[in-house]
Backbone as CSV, one residue per row, in Angstrom:
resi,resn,N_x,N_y,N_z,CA_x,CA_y,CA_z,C_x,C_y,C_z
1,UNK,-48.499,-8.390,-46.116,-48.229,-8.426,-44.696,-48.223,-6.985,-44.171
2,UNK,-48.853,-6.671,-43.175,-49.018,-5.478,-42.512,-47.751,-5.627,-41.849
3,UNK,-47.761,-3.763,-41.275,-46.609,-3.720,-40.513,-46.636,-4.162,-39.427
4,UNK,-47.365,-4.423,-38.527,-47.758,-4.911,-37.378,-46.969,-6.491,-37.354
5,UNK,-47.669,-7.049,-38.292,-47.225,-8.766,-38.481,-45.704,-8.501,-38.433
6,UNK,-45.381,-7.492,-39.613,-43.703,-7.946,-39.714,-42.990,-7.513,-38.224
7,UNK,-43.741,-6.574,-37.766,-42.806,-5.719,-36.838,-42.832,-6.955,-35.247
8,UNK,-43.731,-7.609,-35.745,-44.337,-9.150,-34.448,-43.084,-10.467,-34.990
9,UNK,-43.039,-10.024,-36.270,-42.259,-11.620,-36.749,-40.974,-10.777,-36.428
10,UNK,-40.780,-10.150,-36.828,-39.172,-9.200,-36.425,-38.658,-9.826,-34.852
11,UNK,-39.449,-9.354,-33.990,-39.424,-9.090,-32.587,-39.396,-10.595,-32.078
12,UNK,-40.053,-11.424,-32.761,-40.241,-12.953,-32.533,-38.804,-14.224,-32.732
13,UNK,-38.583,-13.514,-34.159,-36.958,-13.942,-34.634,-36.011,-13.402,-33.571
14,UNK,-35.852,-11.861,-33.426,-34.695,-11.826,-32.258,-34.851,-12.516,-31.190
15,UNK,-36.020,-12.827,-30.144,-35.573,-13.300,-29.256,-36.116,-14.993,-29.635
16,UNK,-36.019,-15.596,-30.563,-35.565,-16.781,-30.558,-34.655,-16.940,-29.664
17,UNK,-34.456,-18.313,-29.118,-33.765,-18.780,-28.376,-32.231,-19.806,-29.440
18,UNK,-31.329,-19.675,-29.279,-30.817,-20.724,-30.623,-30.718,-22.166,-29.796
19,UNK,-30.840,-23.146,-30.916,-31.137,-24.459,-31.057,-29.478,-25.094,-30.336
20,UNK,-29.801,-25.683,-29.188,-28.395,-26.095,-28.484,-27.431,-27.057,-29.263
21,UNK,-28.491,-27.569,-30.137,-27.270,-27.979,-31.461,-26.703,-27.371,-32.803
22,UNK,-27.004,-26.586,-32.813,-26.257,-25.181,-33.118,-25.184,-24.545,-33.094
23,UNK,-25.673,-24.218,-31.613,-24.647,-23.435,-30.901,-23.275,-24.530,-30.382
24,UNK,-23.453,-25.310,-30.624,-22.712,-27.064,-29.910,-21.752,-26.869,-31.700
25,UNK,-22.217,-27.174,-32.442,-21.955,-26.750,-34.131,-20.785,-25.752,-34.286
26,UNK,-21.474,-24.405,-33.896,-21.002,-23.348,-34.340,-19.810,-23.731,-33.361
27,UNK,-19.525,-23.803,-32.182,-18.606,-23.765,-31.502,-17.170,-24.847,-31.936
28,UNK,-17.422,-25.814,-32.447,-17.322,-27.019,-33.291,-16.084,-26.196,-33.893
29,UNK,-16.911,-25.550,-34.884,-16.290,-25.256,-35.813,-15.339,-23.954,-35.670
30,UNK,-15.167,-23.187,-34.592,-14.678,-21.803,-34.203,-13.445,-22.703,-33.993
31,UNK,-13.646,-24.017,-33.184,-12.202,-23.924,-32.596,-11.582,-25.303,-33.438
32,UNK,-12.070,-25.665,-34.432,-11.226,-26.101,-35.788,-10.855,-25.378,-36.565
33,UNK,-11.688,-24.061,-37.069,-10.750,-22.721,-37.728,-9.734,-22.347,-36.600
34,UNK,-9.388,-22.091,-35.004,-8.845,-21.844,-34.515,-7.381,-22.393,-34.295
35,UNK,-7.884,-23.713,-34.468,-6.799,-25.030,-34.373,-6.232,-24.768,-35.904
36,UNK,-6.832,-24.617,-37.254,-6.466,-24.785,-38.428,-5.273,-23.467,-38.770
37,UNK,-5.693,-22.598,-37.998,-5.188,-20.949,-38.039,-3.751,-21.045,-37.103
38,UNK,-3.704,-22.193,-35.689,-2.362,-22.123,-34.927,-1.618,-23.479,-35.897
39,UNK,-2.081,-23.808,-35.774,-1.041,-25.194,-37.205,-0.382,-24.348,-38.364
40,UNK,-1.249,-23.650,-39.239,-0.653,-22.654,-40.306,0.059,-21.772,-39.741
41,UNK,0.108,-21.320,-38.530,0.688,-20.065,-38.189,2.117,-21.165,-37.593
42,UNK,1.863,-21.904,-36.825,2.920,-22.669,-36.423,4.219,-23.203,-37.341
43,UNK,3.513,-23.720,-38.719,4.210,-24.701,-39.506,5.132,-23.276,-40.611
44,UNK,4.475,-22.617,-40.626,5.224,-21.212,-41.507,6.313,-20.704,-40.333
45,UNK,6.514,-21.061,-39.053,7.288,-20.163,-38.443,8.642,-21.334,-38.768
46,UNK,7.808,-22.624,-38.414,9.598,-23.618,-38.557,9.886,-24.065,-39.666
47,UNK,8.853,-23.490,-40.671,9.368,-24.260,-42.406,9.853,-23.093,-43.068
C-alpha cells in the first residue's frame, strides 16, 4: 500500500460518521457504569 492510499484510508476512517446504533450502545452503557458506580458509592456510605 502506498502512502497516498493509507494517508486516503486514514482521512476516510476519521471522518466516518458513527453508526447511530452505536452511539445509542455506547451511551447504554456509560450510564449503567454510571448507575453501577452511584449504587456502589451509595451502598458503602450506609453499610
Amino acid at each position: 500500500m502506498t502512502r497516498n492510499t493509507r494517508r486516503a484510508r486514514a482521512i476516510a476512517i476519521a471522518q466516518a460518521k458513527p453508526n447511530a446504533r452505536m452511539v445509542t450502545l455506547r451511551y447504554l452503557m456509560l450510564a449503567a457504569g454510571a448507575t453501577a458506580a452511584s449504587l456502589a458509592l451509595l451502598s458503602s456510605h450506609f453499610l
